[in-house]
C-alpha positions in Angstrom: 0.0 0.0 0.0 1.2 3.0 -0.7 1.4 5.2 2.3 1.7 8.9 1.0 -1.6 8.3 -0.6 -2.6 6.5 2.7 -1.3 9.9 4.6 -3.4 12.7 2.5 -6.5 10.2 3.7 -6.6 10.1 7.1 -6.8 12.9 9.7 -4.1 14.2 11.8 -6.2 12.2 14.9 -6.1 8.8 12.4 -2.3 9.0 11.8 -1.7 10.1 15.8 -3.8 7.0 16.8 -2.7 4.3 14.3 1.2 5.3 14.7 1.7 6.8 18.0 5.7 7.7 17.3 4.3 10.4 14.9 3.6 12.9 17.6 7.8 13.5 17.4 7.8 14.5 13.8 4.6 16.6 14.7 6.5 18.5 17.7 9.9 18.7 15.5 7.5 21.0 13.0 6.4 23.2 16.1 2.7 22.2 15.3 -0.4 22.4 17.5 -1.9 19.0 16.4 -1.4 17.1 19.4 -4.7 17.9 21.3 -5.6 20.0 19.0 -9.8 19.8 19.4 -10.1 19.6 15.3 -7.2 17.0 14.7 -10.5 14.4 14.0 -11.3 16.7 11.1 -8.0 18.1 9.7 -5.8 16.4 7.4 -2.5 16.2 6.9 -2.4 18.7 3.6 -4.9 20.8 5.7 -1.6 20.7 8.7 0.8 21.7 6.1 -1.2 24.9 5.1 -2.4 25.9 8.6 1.1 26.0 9.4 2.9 27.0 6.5 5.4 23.6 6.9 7.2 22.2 3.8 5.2 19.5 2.4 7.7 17.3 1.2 9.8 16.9 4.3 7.1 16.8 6.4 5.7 13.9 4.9 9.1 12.2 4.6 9.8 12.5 8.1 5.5 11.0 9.0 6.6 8.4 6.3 10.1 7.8 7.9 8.7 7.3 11.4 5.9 5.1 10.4 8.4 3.0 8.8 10.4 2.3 11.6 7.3 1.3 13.1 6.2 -1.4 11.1 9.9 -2.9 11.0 10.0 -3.2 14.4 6.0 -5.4 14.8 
């Protein structure tokens, strides 16, 4: 599956939940998402924008740290 596709999907809350070592990546950026009372609603492209964050790296870096996630299950 591809997971950059998988990313634009889900909501910040869905990524947070389903891969908990995220929230790093989101506090390296300087973000607001965790906690954030609309992170059920807001997607990652919606993150970007709200806080001006550079889409490629950003992604990398969600799509790094979910990676080392699944190697280690």
């Amino acid at each position: 599956m591809n997971k950059e596709i998988l990313l634009e999907e889900l909501t910040v809350e869905e990524i947070l939940s389903r891969w908990p070592q995220t929230v790093s990546v989101f506090n390296h950026y300087s973000s607001s998402c965790i906690g954030c009372a609309i992170a059920p609603f807001c997607t990652i492209s919606d993150a970007i924008t709200a806080y001006g964050l550079p889409e490629r790296e950003f992604t990398a870096d969600l799509q790094a740290a979910i990676a080392s996630a699944d190697k280690e299950e």
